[in-house]
Structure formats: C-alpha cells, structure tokens
MDTraj code that builds the backbone (N, CA, C; nanometers):
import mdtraj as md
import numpy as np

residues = "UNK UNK UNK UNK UNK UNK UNK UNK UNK UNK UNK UNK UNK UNK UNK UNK UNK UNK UNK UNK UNK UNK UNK UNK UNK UNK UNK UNK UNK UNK UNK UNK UNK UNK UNK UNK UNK UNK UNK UNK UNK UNK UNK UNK UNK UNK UNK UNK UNK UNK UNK UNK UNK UNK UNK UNK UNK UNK UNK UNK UNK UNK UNK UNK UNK UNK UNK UNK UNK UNK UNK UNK UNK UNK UNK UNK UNK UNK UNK UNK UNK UNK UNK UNK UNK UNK UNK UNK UNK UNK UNK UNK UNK UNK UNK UNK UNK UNK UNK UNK UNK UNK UNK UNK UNK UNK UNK UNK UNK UNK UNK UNK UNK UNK UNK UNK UNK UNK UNK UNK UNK UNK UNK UNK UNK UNK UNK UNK UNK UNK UNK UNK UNK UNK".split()
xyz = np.array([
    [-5.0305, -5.1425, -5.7747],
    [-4.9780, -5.0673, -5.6615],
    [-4.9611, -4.9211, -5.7030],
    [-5.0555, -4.8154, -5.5986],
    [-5.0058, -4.6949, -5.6358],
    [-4.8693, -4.6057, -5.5769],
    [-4.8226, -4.5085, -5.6871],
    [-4.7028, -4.4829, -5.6207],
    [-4.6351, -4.4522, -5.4893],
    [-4.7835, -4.4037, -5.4388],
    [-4.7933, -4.3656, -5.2777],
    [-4.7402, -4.4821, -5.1864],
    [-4.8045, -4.5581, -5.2263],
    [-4.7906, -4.7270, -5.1623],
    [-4.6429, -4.7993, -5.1935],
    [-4.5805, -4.7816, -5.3203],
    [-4.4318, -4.7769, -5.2998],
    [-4.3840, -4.7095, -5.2571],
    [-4.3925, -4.6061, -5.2393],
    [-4.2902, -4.5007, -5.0889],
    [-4.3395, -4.5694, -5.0213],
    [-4.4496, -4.5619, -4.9618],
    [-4.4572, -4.6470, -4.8120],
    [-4.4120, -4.7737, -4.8294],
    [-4.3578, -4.8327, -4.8898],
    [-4.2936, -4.9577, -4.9069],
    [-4.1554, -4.9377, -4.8472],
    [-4.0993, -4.8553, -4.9168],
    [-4.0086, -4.8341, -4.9150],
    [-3.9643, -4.7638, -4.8127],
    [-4.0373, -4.6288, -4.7342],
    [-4.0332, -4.5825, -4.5749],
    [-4.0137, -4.6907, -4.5304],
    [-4.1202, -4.7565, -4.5118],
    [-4.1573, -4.8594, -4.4115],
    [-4.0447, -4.9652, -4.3661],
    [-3.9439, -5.0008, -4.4808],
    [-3.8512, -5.0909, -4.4718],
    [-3.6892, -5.0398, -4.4036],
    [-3.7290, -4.9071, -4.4571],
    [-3.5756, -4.7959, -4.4095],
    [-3.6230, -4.7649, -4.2598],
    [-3.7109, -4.7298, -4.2490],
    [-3.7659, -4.6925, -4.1279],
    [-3.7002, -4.8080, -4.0116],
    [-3.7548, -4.9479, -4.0502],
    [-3.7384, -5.0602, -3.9835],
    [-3.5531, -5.1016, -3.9970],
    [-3.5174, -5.0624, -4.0540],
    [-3.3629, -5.0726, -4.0976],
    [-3.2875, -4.9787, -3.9894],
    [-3.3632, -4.8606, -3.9691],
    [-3.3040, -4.7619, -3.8903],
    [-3.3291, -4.8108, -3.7556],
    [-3.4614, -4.8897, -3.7135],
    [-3.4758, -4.9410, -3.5762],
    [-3.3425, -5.0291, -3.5383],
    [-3.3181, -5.1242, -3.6016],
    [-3.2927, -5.2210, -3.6229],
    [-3.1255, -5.2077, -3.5828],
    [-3.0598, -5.1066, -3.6371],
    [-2.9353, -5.0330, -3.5795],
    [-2.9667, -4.9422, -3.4885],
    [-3.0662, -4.8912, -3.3932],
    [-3.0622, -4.8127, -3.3449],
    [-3.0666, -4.9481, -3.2033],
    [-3.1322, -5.0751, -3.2057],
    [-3.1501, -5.1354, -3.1399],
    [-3.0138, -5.1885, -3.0777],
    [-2.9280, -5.2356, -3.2162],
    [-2.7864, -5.2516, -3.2051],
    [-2.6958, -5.1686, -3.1107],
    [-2.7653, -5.0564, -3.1500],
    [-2.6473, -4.9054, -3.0602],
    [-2.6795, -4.9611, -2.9181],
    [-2.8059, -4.9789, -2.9062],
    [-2.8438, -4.9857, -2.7469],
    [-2.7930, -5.0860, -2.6929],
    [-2.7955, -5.2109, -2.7893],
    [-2.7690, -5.3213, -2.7385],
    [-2.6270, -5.2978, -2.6731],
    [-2.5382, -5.2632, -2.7706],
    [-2.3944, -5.2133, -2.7610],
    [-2.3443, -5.1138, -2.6486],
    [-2.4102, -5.0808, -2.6386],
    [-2.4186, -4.9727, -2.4935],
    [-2.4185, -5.0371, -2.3582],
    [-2.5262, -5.1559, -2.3509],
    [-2.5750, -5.2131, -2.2332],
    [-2.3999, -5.3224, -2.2209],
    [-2.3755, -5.3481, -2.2979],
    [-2.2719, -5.4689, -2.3448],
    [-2.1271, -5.4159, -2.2561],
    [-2.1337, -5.2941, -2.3315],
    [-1.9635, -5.2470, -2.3061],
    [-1.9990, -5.1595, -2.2095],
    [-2.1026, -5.0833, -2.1388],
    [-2.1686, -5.0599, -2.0777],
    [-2.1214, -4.8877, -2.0854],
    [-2.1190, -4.8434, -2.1780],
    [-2.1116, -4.7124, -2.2533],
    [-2.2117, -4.6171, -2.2283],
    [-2.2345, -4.4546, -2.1549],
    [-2.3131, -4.4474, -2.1566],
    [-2.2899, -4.2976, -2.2428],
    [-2.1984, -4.2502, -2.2694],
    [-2.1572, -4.1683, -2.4146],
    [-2.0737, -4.1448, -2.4635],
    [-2.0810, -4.1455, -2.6239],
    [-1.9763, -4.1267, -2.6923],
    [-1.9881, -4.2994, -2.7163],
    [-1.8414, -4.3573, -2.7300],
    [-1.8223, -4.4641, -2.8273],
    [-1.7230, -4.5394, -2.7009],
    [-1.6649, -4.4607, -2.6432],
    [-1.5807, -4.4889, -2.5085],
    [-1.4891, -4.5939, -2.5221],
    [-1.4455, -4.5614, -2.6589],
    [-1.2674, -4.6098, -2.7139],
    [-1.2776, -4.7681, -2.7639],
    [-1.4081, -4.8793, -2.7688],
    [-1.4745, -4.9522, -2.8043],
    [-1.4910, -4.9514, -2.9750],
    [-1.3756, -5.0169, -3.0052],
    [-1.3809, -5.0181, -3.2203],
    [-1.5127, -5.1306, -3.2406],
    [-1.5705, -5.1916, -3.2047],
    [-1.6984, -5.2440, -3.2038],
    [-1.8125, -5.1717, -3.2119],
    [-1.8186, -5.0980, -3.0759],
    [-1.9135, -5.0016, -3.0627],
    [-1.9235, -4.8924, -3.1223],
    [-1.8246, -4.8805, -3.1869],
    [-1.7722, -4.7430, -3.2796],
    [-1.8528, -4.8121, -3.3776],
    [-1.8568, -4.8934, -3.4318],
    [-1.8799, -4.9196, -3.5745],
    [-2.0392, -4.9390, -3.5822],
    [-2.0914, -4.9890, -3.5149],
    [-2.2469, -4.9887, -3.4669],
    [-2.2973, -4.8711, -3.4447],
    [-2.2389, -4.7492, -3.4029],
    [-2.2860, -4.6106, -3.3655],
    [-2.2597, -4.5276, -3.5188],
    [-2.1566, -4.6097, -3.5936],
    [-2.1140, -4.5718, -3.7201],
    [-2.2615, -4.5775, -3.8063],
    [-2.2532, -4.6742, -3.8132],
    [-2.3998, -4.7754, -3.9041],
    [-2.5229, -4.7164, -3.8643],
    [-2.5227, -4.6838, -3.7792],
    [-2.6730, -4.6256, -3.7247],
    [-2.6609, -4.5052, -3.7974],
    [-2.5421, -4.4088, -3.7526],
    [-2.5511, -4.2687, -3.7614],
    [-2.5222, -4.2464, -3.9476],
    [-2.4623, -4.3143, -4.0076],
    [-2.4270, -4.3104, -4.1307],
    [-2.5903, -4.3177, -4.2217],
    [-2.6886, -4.4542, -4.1684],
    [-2.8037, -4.4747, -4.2590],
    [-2.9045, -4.3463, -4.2295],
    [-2.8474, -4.2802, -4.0945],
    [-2.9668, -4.1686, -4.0301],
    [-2.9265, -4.0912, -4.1446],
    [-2.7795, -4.0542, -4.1774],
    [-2.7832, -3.9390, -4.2757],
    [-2.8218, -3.9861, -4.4038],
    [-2.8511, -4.0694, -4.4735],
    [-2.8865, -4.1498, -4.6327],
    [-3.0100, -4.1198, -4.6208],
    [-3.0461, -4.2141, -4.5382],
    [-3.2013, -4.2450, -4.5998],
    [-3.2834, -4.1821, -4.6049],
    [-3.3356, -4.0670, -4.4678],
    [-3.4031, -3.9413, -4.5195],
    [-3.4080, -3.8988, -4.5887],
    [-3.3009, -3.8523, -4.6504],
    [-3.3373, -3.8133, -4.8090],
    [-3.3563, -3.8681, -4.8849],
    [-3.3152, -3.9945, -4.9364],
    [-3.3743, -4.1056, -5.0041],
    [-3.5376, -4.0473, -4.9659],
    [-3.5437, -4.1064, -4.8859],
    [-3.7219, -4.1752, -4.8766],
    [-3.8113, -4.0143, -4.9160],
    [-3.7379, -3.9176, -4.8894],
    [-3.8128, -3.8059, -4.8946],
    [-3.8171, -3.7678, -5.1208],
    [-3.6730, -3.8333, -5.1317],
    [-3.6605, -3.7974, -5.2807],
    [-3.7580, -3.9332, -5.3455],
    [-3.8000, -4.0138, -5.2727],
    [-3.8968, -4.1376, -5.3461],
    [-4.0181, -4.0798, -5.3413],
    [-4.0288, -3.9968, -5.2111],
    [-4.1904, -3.9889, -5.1843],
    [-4.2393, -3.8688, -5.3107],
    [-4.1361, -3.7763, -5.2873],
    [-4.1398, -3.6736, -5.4294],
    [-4.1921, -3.7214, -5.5388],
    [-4.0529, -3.8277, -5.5544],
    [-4.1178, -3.8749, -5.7176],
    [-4.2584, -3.9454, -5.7331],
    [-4.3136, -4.0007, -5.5934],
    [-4.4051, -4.0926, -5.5915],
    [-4.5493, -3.9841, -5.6249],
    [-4.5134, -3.8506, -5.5929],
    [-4.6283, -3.7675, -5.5980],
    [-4.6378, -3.6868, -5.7276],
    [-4.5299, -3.7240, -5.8111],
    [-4.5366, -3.6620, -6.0020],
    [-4.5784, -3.7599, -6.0485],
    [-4.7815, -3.8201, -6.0395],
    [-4.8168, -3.9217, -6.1257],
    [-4.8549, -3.8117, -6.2777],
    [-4.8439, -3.8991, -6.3667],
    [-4.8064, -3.9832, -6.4152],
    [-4.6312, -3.9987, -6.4854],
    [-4.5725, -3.8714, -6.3988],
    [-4.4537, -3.8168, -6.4742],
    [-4.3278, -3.8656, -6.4219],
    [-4.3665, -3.9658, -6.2962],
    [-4.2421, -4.0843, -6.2921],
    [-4.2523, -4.2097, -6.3241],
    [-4.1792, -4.2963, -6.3638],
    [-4.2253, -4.4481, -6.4095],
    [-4.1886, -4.5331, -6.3137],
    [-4.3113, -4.5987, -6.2604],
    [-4.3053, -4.7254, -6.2050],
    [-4.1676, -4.7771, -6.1380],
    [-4.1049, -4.8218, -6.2795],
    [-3.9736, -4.8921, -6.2435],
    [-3.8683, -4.7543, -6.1837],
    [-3.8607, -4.6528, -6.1993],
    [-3.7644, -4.5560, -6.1232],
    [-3.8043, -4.5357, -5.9672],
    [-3.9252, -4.5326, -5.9496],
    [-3.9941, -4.5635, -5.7675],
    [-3.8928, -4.6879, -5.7105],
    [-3.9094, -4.7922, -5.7950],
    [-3.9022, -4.9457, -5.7411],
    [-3.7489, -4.9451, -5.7478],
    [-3.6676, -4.9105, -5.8965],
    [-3.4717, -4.9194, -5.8468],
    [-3.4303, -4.8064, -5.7696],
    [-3.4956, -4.7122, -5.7240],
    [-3.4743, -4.6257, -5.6557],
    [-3.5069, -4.7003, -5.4940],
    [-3.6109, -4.7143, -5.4859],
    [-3.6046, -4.7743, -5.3008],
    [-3.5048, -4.9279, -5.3301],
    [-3.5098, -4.9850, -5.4266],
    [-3.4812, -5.1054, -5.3881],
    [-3.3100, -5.0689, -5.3510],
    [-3.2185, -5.0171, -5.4647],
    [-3.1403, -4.9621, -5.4376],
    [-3.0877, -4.8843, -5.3235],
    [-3.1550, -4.8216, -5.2526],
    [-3.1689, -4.7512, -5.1339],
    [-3.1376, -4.8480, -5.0020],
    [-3.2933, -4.9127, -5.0153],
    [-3.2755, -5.0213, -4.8934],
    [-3.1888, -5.1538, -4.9084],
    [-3.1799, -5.2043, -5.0514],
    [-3.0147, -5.2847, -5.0270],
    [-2.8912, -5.2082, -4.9515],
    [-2.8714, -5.1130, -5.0434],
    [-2.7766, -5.0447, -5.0162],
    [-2.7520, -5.0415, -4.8566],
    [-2.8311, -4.9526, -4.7973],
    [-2.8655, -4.9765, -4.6391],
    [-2.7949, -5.0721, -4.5626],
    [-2.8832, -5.1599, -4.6227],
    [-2.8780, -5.3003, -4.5718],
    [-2.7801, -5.3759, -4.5613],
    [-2.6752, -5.3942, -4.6831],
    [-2.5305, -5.4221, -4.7326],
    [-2.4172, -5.3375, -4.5975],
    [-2.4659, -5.1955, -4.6520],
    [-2.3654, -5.1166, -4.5643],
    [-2.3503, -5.1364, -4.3953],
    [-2.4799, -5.1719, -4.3669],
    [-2.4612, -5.1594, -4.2452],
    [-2.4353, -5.3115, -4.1835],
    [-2.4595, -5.4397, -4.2717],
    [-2.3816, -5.5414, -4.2188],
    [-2.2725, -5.5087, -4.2355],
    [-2.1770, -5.5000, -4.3633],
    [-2.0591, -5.4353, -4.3718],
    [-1.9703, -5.3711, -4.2868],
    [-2.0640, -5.2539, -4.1739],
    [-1.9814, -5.1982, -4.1328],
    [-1.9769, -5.2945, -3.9914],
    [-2.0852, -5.3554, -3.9340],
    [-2.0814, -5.4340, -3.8372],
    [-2.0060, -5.5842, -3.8517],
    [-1.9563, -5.5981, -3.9289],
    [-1.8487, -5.7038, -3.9498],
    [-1.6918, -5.6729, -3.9732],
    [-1.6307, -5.5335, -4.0190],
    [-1.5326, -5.5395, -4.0228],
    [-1.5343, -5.3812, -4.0478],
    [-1.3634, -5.3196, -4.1310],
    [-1.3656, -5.2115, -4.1321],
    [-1.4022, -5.1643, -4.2805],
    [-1.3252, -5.2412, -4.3719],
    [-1.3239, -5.2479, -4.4785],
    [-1.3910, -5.3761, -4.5596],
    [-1.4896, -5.3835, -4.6424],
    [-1.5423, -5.4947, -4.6856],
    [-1.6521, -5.4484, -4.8006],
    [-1.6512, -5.6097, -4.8982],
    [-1.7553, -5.5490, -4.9907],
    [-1.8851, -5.4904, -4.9675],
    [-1.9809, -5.5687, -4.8389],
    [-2.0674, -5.5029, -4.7764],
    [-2.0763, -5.3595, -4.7627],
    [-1.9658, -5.2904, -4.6951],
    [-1.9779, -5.1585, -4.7461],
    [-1.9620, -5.0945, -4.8740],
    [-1.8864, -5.0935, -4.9392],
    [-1.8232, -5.0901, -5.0874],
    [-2.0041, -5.0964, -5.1478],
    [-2.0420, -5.1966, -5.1933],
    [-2.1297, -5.2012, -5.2525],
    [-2.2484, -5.1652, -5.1765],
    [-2.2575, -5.1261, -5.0836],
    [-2.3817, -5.1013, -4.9928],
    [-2.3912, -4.9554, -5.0354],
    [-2.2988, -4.8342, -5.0429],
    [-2.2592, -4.7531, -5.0436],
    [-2.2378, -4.7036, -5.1916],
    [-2.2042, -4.8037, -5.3165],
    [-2.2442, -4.8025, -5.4362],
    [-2.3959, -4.7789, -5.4745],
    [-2.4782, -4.8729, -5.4200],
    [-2.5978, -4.8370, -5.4114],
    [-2.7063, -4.7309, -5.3789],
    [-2.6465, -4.7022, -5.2552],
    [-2.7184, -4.6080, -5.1533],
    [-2.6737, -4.4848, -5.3490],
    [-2.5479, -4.4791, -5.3908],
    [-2.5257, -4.3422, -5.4526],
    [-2.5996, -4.3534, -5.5296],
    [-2.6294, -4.4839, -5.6133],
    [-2.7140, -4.5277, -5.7414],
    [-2.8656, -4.4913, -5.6867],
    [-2.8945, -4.4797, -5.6024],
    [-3.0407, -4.4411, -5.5781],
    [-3.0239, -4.2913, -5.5424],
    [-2.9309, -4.2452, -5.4778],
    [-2.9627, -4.0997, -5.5507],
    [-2.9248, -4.0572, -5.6443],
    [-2.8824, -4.0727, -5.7685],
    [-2.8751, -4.0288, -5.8579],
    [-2.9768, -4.0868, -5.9270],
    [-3.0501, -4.2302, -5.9275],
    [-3.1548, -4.2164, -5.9763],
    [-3.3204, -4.0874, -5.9330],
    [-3.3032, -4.0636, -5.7862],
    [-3.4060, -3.9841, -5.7526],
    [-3.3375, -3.8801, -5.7929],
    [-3.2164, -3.8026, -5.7920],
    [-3.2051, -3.6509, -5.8246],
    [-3.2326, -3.6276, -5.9450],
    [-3.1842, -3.7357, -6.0480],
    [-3.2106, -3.7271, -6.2019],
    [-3.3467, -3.7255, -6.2039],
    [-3.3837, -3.7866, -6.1554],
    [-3.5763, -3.8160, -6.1555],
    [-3.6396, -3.6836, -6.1081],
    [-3.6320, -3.6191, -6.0334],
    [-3.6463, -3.5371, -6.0124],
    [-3.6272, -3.4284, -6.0386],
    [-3.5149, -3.4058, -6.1443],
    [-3.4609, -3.2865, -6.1841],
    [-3.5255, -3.2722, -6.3597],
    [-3.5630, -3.4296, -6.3438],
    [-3.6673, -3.4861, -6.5028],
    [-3.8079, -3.4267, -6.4723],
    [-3.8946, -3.4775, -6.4199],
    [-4.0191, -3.4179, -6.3432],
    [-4.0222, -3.3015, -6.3245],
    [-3.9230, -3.2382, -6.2607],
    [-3.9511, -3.1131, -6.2505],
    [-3.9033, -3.0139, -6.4236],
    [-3.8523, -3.0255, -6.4272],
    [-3.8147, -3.0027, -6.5930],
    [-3.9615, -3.0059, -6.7028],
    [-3.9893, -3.1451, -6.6559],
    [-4.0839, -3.2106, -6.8112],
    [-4.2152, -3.1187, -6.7212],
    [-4.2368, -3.0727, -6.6042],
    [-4.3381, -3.0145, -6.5489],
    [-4.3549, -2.8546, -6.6323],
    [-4.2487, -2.7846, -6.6437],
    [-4.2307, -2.6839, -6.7099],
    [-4.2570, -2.6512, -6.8573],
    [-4.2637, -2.7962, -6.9572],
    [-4.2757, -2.7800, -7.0805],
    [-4.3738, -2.7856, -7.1579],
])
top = md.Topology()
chain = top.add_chain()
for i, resn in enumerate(residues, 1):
    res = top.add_residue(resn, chain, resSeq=i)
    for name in ("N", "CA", "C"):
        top.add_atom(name, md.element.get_by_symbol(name[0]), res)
traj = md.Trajectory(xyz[None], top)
C-alpha cells in the first residue's frame, strides 16, 4: 500500500464518520423538530456537539496525514497507520461518548487519541520537515 492510499484510507473513513453525525444532527432536528440552534434540547445539544467537535479535529488530522503521506521515503509506514488509526478511533470513541452521556470514557479516551494523533503528525512533521533540511 502506497502512502497516498493510506491517507485515502484514512480521509475516506473520517470523511464517512463526519456523514454519519451530520446525519444524526438531521435526524435530531426532524425529531425535536428544531430548525436552529439546539432549541434548549440536552440531546440535541450533544449530537450538534459531536458533529461540530469532529468538524474541528479531523481536518487537520487528515490534512497532517496527507502531508506526511507525501514525504516518501521520509515518513514510516507505521506513523501514517497510528496516526489515522488513532485519529479515526479517537473520532469514533468521542462521538459515541458524547451521544450517550455527558461525561464518559468514550469521550475521555476518544479525545486522548484524537491528541495522540496529533502529536504524532506534528512531531512527524516537524521530523520531515527538519530531516528535509539536512
């Protein structure tokens, strides 16, 4: 697999993660029959939470994977792969998390993750670009 093809792995799954709560929002809308804002609904709050919370993560994630995915041979394999995987657990964790309660490990560790993948891409990146210079 080339590195290109793990970013798109990894887009592809955040991408679908972001539908996936965005579908929720709507759903949630039609339900409580909301047509803006959150309209005092701690349910619907938390679904508009989850959506709007992964909108701000993952872009940059996926944009700091695709980076590294384009310094061949000067990122390794396995930093592409704990970097999205990390990412899209993370995601994934957080936003059941937040759609089940207020406080919970789901978020906690969803949100552990999401940080562990950027600090693996900023380090990675701040490596690459560095080892590019020498």
């Amino acid at each position: 697999m080339l590195r290109l093809e793990i970013a798109a792995l990894y887009a592809g799954a955040n991408i679908l993660i972001l539908l996936v709560l965005a579908v929720l929002v709507v759903a949630g809308r039609r339900k409580h029959k909301i047509t803006l804002g959150d309209g005092g609904n701690a349910d619907f709050s938390r679904a508009v939470r989850a959506h709007a919370n992964a909108s701000e993560y993952i872009p940059a994630g996926l944009v700091g994977i695709t980076l590294l995915a384009l310094f061949d041979p000067a990122s390794p394999l396995w930093l592409l792969h704990a970097a999205g995987i990390s990412l899209t657990l993370g995601r994934i964790l957080h936003g059941v998390g937040l759609h089940t309660g207020t406080l919970n490990a789901g978020r906690m560790f969803g949100m552990i993750l999401t940080w562990l993948s950027y600090l693996l891409i900023g380090g990675g990146l701040i490596w690459v670009g560095l080892s590019q210079q020498l």
